[in-house]
N, C-alpha and C positions, 0 to 999 in steps of 0.2 A: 439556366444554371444546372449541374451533372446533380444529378439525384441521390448520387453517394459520391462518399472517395476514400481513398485509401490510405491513411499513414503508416510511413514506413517505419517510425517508431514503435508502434504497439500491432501492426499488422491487423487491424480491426477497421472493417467498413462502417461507416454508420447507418446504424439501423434507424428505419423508420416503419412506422407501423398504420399508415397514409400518402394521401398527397395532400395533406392537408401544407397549407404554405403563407405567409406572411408576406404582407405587401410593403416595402417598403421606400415606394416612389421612384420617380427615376427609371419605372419599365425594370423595377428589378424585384425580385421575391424570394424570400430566403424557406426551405423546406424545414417544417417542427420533425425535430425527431426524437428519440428514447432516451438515447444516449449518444457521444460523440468524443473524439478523440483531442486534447491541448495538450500542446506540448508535452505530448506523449502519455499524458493520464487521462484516463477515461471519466465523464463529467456522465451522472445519469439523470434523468429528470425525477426519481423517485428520491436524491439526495442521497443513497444509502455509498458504500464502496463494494457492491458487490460486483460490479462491472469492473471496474479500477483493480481489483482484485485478483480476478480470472485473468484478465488482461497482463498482467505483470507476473503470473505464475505462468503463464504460458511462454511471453519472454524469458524468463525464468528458466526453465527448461529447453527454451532454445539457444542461450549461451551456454548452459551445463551441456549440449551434446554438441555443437564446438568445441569445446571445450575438453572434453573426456579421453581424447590421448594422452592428456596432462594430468588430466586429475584419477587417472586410474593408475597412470603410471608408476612402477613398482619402483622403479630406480629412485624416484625422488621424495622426500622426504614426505609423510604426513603434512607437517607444521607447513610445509611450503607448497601443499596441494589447498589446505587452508587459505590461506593470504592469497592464493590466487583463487578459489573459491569466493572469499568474502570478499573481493576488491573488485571482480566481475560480474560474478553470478548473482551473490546474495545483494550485492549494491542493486542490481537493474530490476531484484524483486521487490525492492523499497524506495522504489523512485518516487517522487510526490508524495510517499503514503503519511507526511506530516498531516496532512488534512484530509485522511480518512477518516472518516466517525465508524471507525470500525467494530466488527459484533461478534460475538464469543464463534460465530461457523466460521467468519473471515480469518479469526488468527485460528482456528484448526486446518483449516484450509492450507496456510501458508505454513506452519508447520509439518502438515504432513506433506507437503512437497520437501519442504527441506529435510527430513528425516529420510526419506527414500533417495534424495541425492547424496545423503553423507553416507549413508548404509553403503550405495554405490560406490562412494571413493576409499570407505576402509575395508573392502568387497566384504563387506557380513551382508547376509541375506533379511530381509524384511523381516520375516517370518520367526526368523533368531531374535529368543527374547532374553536372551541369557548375556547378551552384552547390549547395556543402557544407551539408548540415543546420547544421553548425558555423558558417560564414559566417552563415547566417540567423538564427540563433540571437542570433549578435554582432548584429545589426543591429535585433532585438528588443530586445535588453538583458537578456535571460532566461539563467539556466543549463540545464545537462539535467537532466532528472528523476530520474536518476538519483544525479547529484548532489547534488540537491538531497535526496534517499531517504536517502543514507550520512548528509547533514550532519544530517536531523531523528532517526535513530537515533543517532548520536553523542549529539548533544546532548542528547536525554531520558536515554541511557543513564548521562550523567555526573551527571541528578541524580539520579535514582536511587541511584549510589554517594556521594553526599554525604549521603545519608539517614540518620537513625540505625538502628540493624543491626537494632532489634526492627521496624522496618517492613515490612508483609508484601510491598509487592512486591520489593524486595530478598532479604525472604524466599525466594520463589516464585525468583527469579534465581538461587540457588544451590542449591534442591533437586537433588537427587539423585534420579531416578527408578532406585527399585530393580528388579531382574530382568534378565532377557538378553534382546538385539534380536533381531527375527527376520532369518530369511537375506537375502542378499545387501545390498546396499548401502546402508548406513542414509541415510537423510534428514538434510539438515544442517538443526540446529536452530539459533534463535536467535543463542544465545551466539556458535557457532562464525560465523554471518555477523556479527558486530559486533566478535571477534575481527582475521575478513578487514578490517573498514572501517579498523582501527587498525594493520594492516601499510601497506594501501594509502597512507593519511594518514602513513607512517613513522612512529608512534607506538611506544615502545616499550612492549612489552606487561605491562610492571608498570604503567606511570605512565597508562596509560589503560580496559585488559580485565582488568589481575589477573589473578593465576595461575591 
């Protein structure tokens, strides 16, 4: 079996930090590794999205400079440098990220990449603080990204609970991982960020997270 490989989705080898390897009969053996590439989202063994992450700001920036005769382009409008911003660029930086349990660095992270590309397409300079990311934004016609993160996890997570209950990933939603955390400060999972999206949305937390 090749010891890495390449998808052409996210442009990421999989990393492995051994030869440690799993036997799994049949004279065949599958290699453990850190992290690894599905259908184009990055899967880490640590469960966090910080691979997922970097992985899709990096895409991220490789459609925006594709892309950048267009979206610098003087002749054409803001609003329609937008729309084609948000339907290429900012889409492939939120692919998968429904099921990120993402952490207050991950969404700075992906905002300060899309602050530096929208600076780029309204040509203000980073450093210029005298006109708001937020103004620019308006003038695109685009939301943040962040926003846009909470509304794509909201939204898959409600259908998910319209599902019928023997479906496994609603399954998998309410497992209970057995055993005790190790010390200090556990990692927030999932749940509890999609919890936080339905306080922030002032949802009340029967009518949209469940108990």
């Amino acid at each position: 079996m090749r010891k890495s490989c390449i998808c052409r989705g996210c442009l990421n080898p999989v990393i492995s930090t051994g030869h440690t390897s799993v036997d799994i009969g049949t004279s065949a053996s599958l290699e453990v590794v850190d992290k690894f590439c599905y259908l184009g989202d990055m899967l880490s063994v640590d469960g966090d999205a910080d691979a997922a992450v970097e992985a899709r700001i990096r895409i991220g920036w490789n459609k925006f400079r594709q892309l950048v005769p267009l979206l610098t382009n003087r002749d054409m409008s803001l609003i329609r440098r937008g729309r084609l911003y948000s339907s290429f660029v900012q889409s492939s930086m939120l692919h998968g990220s429904e099921t990120w349990p993402v952490r207050k660095e991950n969404e700075v992270a992906l905002q300060g990449a899309e602050i530096r590309m929208v600076r780029w397409m309204c040509n203000v300079k980073v450093k210029d603080n005298r006109v708001l990311s937020k103004e620019l934004r308006e003038r695109l016609g685009i939301d943040d990204i962040i926003l846009m993160l909470q509304q794509n996890r909201l939204r898959w997570y409600g259908h998910q609970l319209r599902k019928e209950d023997t479906y496994w990933v609603k399954k998998c939603m309410e497992y209970e991982v057995v055993g005790s955390r190790p010390r200090g400060r556990p990692k927030r999972t999932w749940r509890e960020v999609v919890q936080k999206d339905c306080q922030a949305r002032q949802f009340e937390q029967g009518g949209c997270c469940g108990s």
